[in-house]
LUMTI-341928 format. One record per residue: z negated, x negated, y negated of N, C-alpha, C in turn; residue in three letters. Coordinates in steps of 0.2 Angstrom, whole numbers, plus 5000, padded with zeros to 4 digits. Layout:
// LUMTI-341928
ZXYZXYZXYala;...
//
This chain:
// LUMTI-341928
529949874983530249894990530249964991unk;530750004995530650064994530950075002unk;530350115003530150145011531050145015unk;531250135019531750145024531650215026unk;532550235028532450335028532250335038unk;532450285040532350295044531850265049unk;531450275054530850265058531250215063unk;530950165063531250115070530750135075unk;530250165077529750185080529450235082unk;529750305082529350355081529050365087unk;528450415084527850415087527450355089unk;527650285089527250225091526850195084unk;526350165083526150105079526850065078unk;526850035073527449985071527049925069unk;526949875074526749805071527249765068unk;527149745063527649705058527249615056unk;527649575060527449505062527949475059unk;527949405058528349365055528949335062unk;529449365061529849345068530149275068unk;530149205062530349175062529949115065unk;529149135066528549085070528349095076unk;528649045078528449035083527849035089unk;527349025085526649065085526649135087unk;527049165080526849235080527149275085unk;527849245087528149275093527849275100unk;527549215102527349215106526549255107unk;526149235102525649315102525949355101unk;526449385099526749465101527049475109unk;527049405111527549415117526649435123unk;526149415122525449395126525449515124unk;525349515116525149605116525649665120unk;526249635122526849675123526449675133unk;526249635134526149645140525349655143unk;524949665137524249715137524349785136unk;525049795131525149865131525249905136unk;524949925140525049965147525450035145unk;525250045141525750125135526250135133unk;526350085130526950095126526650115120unk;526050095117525850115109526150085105unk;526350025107526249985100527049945099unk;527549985094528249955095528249865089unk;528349825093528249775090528949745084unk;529049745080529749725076529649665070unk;529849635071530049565065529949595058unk;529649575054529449595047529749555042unk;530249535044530749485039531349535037unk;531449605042531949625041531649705040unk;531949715035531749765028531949845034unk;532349815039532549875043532149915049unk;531849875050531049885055530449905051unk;530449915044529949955042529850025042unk;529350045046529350125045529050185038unk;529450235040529150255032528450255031unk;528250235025527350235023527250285016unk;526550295014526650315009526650265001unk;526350205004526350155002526850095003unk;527150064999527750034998527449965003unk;527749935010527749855010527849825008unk;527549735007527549705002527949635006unk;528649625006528849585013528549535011unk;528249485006528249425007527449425008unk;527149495007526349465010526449495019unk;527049515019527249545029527149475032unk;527549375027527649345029527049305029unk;526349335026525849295027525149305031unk;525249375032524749425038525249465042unk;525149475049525349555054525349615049unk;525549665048525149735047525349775054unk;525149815053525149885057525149945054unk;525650005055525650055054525550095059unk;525050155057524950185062525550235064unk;525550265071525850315072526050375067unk;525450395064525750455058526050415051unk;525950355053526350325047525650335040unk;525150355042524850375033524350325035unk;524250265039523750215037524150145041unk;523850095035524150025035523549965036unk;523449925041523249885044523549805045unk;522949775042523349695042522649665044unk;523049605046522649555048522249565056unk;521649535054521149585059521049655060unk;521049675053521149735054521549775059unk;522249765059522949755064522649755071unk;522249705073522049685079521549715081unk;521049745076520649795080520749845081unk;521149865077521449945077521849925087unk;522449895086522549875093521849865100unk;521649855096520949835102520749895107unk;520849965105520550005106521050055108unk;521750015108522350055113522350005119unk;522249945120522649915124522349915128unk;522349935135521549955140521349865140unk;521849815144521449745142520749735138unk;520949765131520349755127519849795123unk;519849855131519349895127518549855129unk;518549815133517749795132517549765126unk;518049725122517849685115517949725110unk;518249785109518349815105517749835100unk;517349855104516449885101516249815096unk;516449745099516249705098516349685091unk;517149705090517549685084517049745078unk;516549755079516149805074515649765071unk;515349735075514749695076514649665066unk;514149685064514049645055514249585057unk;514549565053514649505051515449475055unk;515749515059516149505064516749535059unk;516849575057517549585052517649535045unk;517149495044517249465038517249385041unk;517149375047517349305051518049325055unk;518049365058518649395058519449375055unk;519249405050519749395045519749325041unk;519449285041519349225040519749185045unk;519649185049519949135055520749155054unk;520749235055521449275057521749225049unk;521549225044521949195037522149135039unk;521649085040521649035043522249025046unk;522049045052522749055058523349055054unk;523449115052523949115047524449075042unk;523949045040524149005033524148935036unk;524048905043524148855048524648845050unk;524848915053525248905060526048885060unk;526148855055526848805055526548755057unk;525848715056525848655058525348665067unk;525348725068524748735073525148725079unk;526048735079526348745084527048705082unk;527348675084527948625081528448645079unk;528648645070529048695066529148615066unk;529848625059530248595054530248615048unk;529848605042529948605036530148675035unk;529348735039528948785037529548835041unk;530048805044530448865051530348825056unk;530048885060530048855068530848875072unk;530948805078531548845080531048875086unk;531548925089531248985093531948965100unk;531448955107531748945112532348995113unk;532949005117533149045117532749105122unk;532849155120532749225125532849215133unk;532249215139532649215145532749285147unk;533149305151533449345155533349365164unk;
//
């Protein structure tokens, strides 16, 4: 896969989330209203047109099985947990847990559970044969 010419997010973080779960829209829709800044531009990671440049290629079918995040200068990439602590420490919400996500033994349980989640979440919220349908948009 080879990097997109152009930035769907310049100067923001770009979180790249499975936009077709239900699940994962809905935790995007919970981070978009902690983000008090405007750090963090949220885009569906099924479409190859929301990838910002990296120097390292996205890999879309692992985009379908963890979050990543790319930083603002675009030269570091972040998944899973990782993704979410990095966020933890823009989102004023969650700067008191932040310190926390350091803690030994806390990134390697972390990421555990985040997999978990993961590789659950069709059956964790009510899909059809691994697509969820998605309510419509309100206005």
């Amino acid at each position: 896969m080879t990097p997109t010419t152009s930035d769907p997010a310049p100067g923001q973080a770009v979180l790249l989330y499975d936009g077709r779960c239900q699940l994962c829209v809905r935790s995007v829709g919970y981070l978009r209203r902690l983000d008090w800044f405007g750090r963090v531009a949220c885009r569906d990671g099924r479409d190859p047109a929301n990838y910002p440049p990296t120097p390292q290629p996205l890999d879309p079918q692992r985009l379908t099985e963890e979050m990543h995040l790319v930083t603002p200068d675009r030269h570091q990439v972040y998944h899973g947990f990782g993704a979410f602590r990095w966020m933890a420490w823009r989102l004023p919400p969650l700067w008191l847990v932040a310190p926390l996500l350091y803690l030994p033994g806390v990134p390697a349980l972390g990421q555990r559970v985040y997999l978990w989640v993961a590789r659950n979440r069709f059956h964790l919220v009510p899909c059809h044969e691994g697509a969820c349908v998605l309510p419509p948009k309100k206005r």
